[in-house]
N, C-alpha and C positions, 0 to 999 in steps of 0.2 A: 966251312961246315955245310952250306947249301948244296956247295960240288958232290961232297959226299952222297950226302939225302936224296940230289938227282941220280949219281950213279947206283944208289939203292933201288931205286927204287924202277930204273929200267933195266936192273939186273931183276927182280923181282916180276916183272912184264916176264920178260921172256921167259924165264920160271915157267909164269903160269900159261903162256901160248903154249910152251913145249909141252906141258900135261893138259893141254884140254881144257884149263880151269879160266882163264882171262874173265870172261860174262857170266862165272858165279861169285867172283871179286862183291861186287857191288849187293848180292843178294847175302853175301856169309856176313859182310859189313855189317848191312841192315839187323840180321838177325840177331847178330854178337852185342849189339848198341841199343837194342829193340827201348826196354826198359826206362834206361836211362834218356833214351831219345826224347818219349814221352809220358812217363812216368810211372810210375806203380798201378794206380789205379785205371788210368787206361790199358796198362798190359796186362792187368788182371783177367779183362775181361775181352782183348784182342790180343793177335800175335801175329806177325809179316806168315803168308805163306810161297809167298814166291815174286821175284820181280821178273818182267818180262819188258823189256825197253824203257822207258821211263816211268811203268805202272807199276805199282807195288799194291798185291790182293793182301786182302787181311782176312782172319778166321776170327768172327766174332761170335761170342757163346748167348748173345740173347736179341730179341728183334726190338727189345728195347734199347740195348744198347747200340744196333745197328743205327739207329735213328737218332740218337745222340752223336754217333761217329759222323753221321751223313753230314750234320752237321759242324762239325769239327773239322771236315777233310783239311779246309784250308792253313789250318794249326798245324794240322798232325804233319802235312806235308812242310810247312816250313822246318819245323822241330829236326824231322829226318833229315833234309836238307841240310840242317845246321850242323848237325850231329857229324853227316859226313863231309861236311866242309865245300862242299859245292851241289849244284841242283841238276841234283841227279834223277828226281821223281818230281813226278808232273799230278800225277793222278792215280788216285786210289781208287779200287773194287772191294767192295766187301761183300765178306760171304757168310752165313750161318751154321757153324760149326761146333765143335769141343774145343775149349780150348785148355790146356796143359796149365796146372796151376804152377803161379810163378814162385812158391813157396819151395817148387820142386828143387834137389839140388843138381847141377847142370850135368849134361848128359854127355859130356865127355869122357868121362871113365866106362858108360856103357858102350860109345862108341870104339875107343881102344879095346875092350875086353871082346866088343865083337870081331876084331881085325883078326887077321892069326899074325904069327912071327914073321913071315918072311914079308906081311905087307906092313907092319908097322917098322918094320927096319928100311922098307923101300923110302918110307914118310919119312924116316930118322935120317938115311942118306940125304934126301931132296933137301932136308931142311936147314941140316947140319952146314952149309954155305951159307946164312944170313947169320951176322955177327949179333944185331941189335935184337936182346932175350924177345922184347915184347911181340914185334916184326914175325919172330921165327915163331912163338908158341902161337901166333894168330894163325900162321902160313901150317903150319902142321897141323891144328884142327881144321885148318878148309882140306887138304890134303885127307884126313880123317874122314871127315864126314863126304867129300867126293867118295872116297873107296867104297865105304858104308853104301853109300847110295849106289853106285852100279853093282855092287856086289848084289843088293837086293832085287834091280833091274833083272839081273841074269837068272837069279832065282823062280824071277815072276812070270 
C-alpha cells in the first residue's frame, strides 16, 4: 500500500510541475484546511491570504483581533503545521482586511461557473488520471481556482 501512495503521489508532482502549479500545492492546502486547522472562531475573524516560502499572511477583520493573533502566532502556526502533516510555515504576517464570512457557502460552484467549457473539460482531462475520489476533487479545485486566477490576471 505505501508503494502505491508513493507512486501517487510522484505521479501527482509531476502533474503539478507540468502545469505550473508545484508552490501553489502548500497555499490551496492551507486554504482548503483553514478552518478546521484552527477553528471556527479564529476563522471567523482571519483567513490565509497567501503563502510565500514558509510565511503564511493572514487578512484579519479587526486591530483587535490582530493583537490577539499577534499573540497566538505560535498556536496558530503549530495547528497549520499539524493540519498538514509537516512544518511547512515558520512565520506569520497579519494584515488588516475584510474578511469573507465563514458561514458563506464555498466558492467552488462560483468558480466552475466562471470557467467556460473548454477550460473546465481541460481540468476534467488533467484530473481524470488520479483514481483516489478525494486526491482528484482536491487536484481539480486547485486546477480551478489556478484557471480562475490567471484568467483574471489577463483581464487586469
Amino acid at each position: 500500500m505505501a508503494r502505491k501512495i508513493d507512486r501517487l503521489s510522484t505521479t501527482l508532482i509531476k502533474i503539478l510541475k507540468a502545469h505550473g502549479l508545484e508552490g501553489r500545492l502548500s497555499e490551496y492546502r492551507i486554504f482548503g484546511r483553514w478552518e478546521k486547522s484552527v477553528g471556527r472562531v479564529i476563522a471567523r475573524h482571519a483567513q490565509p491570504q497567501a503563502v510565500r516560502g514558509k510565511k503564511l499572511t493572514l487578512i484579519v477583520d479587526s486591530p483587535a483581533w490582530m493583537q490577539q493573533l499577534s499573540l497566538l502566532k505560535p498556536e496558530i502556526i503549530e495547528k497549520v503545521n499539524r493540519s498538514l502533516g509537516r512544518e511547512e510555515i515558520q512565520d506569520i504576517m497579519l494584515k488588516l482586511g475584510e474578511v469573507a464570512s465563514v458561514e458563506k457557502p464555498s466558492d467552488d460552484m462560483l468558480v466552475r461557473a466562471s470557467l467556460d467549457t473548454d477550460e473546465r473539460e481541460q481540468v476534467e482531462h488533467v484530473a481524470r488520471g488520479i483514481s483516489d475520489p478525494d486526491i482528484r476533487e482536491s487536484f481539480r479545485h486547485l486546477l480551478e481556482k489556478d484557471l480562475l486566477s490567471r484568467k483574471r490576471e489577463r483581464k487586469a
